[in-house]
PyMOL commands that place a pseudoatom at each C-alpha (Angstrom):
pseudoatom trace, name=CA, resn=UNK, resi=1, chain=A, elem=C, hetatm=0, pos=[56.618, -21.126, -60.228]
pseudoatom trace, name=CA, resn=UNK, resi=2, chain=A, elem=C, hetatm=0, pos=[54.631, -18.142, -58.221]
pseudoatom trace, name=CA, resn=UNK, resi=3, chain=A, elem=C, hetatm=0, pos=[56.202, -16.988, -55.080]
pseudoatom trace, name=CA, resn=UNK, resi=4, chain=A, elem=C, hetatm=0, pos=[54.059, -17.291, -52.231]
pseudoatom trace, name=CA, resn=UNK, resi=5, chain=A, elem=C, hetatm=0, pos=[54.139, -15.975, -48.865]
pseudoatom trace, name=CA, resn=UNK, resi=6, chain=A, elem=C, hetatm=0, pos=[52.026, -15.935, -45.706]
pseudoatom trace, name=CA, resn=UNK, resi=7, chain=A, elem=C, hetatm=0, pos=[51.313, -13.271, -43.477]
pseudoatom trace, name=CA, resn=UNK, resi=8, chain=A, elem=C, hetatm=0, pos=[49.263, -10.943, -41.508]
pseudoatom trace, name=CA, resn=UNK, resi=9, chain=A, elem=C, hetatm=0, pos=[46.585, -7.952, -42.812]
pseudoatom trace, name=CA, resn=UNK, resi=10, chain=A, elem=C, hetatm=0, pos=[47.224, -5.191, -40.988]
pseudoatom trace, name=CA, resn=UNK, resi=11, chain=A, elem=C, hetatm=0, pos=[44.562, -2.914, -42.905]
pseudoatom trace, name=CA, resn=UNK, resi=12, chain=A, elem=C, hetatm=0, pos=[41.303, -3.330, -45.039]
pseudoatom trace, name=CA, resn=UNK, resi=13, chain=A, elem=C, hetatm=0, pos=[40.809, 0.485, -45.694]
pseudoatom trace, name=CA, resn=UNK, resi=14, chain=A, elem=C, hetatm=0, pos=[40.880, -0.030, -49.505]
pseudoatom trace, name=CA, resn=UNK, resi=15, chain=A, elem=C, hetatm=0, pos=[38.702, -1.780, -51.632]
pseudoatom trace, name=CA, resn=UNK, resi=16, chain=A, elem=C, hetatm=0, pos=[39.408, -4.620, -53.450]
pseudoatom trace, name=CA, resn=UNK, resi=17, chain=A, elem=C, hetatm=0, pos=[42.872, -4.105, -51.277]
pseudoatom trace, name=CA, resn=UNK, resi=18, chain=A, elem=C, hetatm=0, pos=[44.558, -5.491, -48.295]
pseudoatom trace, name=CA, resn=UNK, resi=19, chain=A, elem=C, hetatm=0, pos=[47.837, -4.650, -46.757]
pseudoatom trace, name=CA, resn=UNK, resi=20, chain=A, elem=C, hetatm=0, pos=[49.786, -7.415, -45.568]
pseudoatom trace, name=CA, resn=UNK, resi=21, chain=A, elem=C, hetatm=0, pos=[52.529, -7.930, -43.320]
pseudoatom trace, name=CA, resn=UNK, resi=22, chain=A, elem=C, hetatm=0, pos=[55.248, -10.543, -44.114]
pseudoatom trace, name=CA, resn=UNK, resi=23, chain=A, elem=C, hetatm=0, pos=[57.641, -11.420, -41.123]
pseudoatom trace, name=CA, resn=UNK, resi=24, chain=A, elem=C, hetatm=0, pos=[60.776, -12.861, -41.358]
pseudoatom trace, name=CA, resn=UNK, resi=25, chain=A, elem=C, hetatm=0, pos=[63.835, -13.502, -39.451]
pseudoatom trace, name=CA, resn=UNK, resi=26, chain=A, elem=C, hetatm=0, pos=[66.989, -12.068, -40.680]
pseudoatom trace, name=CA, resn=UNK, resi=27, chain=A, elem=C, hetatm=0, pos=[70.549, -12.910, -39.381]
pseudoatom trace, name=CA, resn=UNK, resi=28, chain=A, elem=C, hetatm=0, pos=[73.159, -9.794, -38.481]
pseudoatom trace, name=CA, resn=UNK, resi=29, chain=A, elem=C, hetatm=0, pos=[76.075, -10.251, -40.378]
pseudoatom trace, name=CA, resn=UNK, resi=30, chain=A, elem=C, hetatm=0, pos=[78.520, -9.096, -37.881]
pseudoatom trace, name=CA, resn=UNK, resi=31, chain=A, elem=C, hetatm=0, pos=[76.826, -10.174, -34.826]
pseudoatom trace, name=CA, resn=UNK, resi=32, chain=A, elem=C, hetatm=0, pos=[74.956, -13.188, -35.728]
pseudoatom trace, name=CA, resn=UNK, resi=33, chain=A, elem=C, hetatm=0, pos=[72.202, -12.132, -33.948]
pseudoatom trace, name=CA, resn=UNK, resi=34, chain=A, elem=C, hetatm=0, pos=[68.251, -13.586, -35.279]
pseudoatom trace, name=CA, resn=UNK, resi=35, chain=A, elem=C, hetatm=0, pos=[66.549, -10.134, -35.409]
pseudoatom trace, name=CA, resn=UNK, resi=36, chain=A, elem=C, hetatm=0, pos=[62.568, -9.656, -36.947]
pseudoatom trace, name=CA, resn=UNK, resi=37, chain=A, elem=C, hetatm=0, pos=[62.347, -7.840, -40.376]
pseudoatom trace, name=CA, resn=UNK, resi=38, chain=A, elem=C, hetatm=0, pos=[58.863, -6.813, -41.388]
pseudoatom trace, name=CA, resn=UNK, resi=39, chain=A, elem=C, hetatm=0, pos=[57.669, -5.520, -44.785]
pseudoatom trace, name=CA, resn=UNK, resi=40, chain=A, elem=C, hetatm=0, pos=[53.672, -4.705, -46.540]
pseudoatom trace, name=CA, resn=UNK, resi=41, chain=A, elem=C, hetatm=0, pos=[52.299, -5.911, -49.342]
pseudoatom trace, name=CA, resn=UNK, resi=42, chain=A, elem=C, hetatm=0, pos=[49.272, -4.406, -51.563]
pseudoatom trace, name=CA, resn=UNK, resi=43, chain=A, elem=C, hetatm=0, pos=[47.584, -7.495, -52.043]
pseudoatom trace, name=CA, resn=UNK, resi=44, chain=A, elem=C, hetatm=0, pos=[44.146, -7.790, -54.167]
pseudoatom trace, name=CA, resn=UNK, resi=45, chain=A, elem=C, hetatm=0, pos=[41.349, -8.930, -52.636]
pseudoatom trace, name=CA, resn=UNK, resi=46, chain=A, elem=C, hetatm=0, pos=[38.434, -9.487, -55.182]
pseudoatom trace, name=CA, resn=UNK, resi=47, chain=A, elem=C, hetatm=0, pos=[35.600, -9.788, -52.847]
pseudoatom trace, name=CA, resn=UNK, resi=48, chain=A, elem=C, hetatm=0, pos=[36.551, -7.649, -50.050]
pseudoatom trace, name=CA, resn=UNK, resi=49, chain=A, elem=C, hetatm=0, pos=[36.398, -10.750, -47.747]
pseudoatom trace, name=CA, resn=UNK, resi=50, chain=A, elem=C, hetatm=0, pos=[39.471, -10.498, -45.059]
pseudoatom trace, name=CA, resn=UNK, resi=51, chain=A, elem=C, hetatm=0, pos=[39.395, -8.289, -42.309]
pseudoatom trace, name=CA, resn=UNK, resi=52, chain=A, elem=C, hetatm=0, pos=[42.324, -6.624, -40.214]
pseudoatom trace, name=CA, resn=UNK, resi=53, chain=A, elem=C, hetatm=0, pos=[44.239, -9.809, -38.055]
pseudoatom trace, name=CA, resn=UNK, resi=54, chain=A, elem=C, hetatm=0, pos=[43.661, -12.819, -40.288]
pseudoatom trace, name=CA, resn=UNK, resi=55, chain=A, elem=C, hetatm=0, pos=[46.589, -14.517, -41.528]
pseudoatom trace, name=CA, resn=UNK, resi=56, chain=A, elem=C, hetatm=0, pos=[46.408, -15.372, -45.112]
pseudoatom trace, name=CA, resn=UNK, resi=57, chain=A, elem=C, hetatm=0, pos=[48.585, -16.673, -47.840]
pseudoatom trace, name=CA, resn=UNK, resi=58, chain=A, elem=C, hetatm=0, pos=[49.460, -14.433, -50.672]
pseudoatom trace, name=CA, resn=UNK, resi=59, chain=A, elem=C, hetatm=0, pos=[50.740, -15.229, -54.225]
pseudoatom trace, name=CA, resn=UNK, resi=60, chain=A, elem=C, hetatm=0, pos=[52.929, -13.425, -56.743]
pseudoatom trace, name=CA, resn=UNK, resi=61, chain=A, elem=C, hetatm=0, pos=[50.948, -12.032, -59.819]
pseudoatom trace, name=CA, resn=UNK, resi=62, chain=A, elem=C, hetatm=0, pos=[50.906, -9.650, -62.729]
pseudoatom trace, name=CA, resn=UNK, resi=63, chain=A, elem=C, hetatm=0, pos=[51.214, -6.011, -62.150]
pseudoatom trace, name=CA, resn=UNK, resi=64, chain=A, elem=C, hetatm=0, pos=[47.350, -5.138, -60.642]
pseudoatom trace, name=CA, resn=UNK, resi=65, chain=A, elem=C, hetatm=0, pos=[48.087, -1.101, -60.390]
pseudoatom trace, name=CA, resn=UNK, resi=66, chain=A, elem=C, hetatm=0, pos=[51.122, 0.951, -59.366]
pseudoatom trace, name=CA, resn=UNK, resi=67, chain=A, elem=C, hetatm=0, pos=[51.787, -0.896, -56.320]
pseudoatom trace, name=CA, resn=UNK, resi=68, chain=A, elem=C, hetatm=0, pos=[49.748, -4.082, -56.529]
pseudoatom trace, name=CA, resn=UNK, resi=69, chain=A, elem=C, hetatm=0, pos=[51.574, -7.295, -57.743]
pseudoatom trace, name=CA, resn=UNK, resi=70, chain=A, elem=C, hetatm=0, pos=[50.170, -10.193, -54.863]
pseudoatom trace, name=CA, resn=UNK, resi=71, chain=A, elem=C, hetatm=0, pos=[46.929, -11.541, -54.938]
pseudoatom trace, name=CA, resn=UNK, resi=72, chain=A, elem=C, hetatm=0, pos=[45.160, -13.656, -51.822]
pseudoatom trace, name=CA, resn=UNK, resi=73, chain=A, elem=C, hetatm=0, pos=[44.854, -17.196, -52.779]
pseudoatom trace, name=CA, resn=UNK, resi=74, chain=A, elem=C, hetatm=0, pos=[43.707, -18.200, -48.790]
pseudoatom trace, name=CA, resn=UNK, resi=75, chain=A, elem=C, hetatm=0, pos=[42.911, -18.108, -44.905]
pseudoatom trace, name=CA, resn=UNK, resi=76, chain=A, elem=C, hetatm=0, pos=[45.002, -19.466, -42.280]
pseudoatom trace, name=CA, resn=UNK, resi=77, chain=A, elem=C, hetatm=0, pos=[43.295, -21.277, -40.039]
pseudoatom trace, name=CA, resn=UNK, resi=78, chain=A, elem=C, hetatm=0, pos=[45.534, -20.614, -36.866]
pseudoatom trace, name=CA, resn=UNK, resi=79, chain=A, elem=C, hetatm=0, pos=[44.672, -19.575, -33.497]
pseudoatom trace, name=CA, resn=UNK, resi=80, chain=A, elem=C, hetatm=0, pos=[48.235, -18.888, -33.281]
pseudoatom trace, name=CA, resn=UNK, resi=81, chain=A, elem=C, hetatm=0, pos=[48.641, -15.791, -36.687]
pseudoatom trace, name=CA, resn=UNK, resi=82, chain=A, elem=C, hetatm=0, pos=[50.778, -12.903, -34.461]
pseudoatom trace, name=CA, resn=UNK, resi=83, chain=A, elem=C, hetatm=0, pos=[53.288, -15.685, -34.626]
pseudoatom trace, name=CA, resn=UNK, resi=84, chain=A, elem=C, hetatm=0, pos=[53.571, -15.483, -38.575]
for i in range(1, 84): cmd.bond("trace and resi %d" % i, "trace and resi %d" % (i + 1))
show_as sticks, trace
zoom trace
């Protein structure tokens, strides 16, 4: 099964690209404390259809190029995406 993961774009300067932000909360080891860990993704867009802000869901596939190995499978429709 594909790993897939939902997130933010934070930039549509490429094309056919999109760079996504994944969010997650990570626990301190020591001090148990919830802190945020953030990390990009080059994810393939075919069309060139998402735009900087929307929160989409992204899916594990083949090597694309160098860096690319996600694809976007589709939109969330959330008012509430900074929250991803």
């Amino acid at each position: 099964m594909k790993r897939k993961l939902q997130g933010i774009i934070v930039s549509d300067k490429m094309n056919k690209t999109r760079v996504v932000a994944i969010t997650r909360l990570k626990k301190h080891p020591l001090y148990k404390k919830y802190y945020k860990a953030t990390k990009k993704f080059k994810v393939h867009d075919e069309n060139n259809e998402y735009k900087i802000g929307e929160g989409v869901i992204i899916e594990e596939t083949k090597p694309l190029s160098k860096e690319k190995r996600w694809k976007i499978i589709g939109k969330i429709e959330n008012k509430n995406n900074h929250n991803l």
